[in-house]
C-alpha angles and dihedrals in degrees: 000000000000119000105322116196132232118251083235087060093049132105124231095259090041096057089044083053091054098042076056095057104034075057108059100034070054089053090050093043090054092047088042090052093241101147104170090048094045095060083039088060089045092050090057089042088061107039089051078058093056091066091057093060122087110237092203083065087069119080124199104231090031120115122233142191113236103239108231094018100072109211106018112105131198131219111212114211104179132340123243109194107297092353140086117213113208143103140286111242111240092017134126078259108235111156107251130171125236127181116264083242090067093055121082121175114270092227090061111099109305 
């Protein structure tokens, strides 16, 4: 593969074109029955999201949805590049990171 860039490098439109196209080589893998490269395919899908989210949208102290698990929140304590470091609500409370993309505001819709 020739040069590939970084998500970080890439442009808006350039980052919409690779979650395309994550998204569809994810569509194949799960027809195909390829489990672990299917959720290989959705990981990078979520992480280029993550460089289409404003950090500065996301507020330590600030409670989240986890975005593909309904009804488990997320309290995020500080931001670490394209990560929120926090901890899962009813959980056994061990800090964990999730990609910005994962997290969506607690006011929107319920």
């Amino acid at each position: 593969m020739m040069n590939e860039k970084s998500y970080a490098q890439m442009t808006e439109h350039e980052l919409r074109e690779e979650i395309g196209k994550l998204k569809e080589k994810a569509r194949k893998a799960e027809q195909l029955g390829i489990v672990n490269e299917f959720a290989v395919y959705e990981r990078k899908v979520i992480m280029a999201s993550a460089y289409l989210v404003d950090p500065e949208s996301i507020i330590p102290g600030e409670m989240y949805r986890i975005e593909g698990a309904p009804g488990e929140f997320f309290k995020v304590d500080y931001l670490k590049g394209r990560f929120a470091w926090g901890y899962r609500l009813g959980g056994e409370q061990h800090e964990e990171a999730l990609p910005i993309s994962m997290l969506s505001p607690m006011k929107v819709g319920k």
